[in-house]
Steps between C-alpha positions, in 0.01 A plus 500: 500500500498833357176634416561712234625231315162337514362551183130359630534718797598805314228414210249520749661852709488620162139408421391583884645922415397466163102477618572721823590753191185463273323551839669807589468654155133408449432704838694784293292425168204478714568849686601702184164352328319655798690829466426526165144423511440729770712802420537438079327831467717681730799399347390535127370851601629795282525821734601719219247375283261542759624826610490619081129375497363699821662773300311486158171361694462808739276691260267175588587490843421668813717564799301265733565201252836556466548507869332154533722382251788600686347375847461166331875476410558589847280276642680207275849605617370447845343156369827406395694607845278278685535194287920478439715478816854542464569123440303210431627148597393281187600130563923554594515846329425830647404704283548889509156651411572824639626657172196383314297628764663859443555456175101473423421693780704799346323460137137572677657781705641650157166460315339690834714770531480555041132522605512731741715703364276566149239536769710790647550654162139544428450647808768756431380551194118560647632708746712754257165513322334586826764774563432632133161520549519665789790735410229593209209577765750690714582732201132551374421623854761709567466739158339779542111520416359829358241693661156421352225730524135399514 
């Protein structure tokens, strides 16, 4: 006898995939749950709103804070590099995790290096002052002072 043309046998090959399925995709349900509740932040973070925010918060803001803020975004990229390997076998699937790994991974870098880099303007902008100054000091000193008597 044929087995494909027994409907009870095929009924129940049907039913057996059917629930090796729901299986499979609750593992995949279960695993994008866990991605979202552990990296939700990372992947709903704004780098150019963050980036536009260290900008009109630096009068408020020292250098030394900013650079934690940065080292914290670095430290969370690293966070992430640890915690996705390239794939991830979830029930019959293997799932590629390495482009969400560098995907989030690249958003902290971004928001590091926008920090870092309003850090490095105000230091150029400290330093030009510095030179100014400076500049000034070097001129006062170097015109000539009349002779005073006593």
């Amino acid at each position: 006898q044929d087995p494909l043309s027994d409907a009870a046998a095929m009924d129940d090959a049907a039913g057996r995939i059917e629930r090796a399925m729901e299986v499979a995709l609750g593992g995949l349900e279960a695993f994008t749950a866990a991605v979202v509740s552990e990296f939700g932040d990372d992947a709903a973070l704004r780098v150019d709103e963050l980036v536009t925010l260290v900008y009109l918060s630096t009068s408020t803001l020292r250098a030394v804070d900013l650079a934690e803020q940065a080292q914290g975004h670095l430290a969370r990229a690293d966070e992430i590099a640890l915690f996705f390997p390239d794939f991830v076998r979830v029930g019959l699937f293997n799932v590629r995790a390495g482009s969400v790994r560098e995907l989030l991974r690249a958003k902290r870098v971004a928001a590091a290096e926008g920090i870092l880099l309003r850090i490095a303007e105000m230091v150029a902008v400290l330093a030009s002052q510095a030179c100014a100054t400076c500049e000034a000091l070097n001129a006062s000193m170097l015109r000539e002072m009349p002779d005073v008597d006593a």
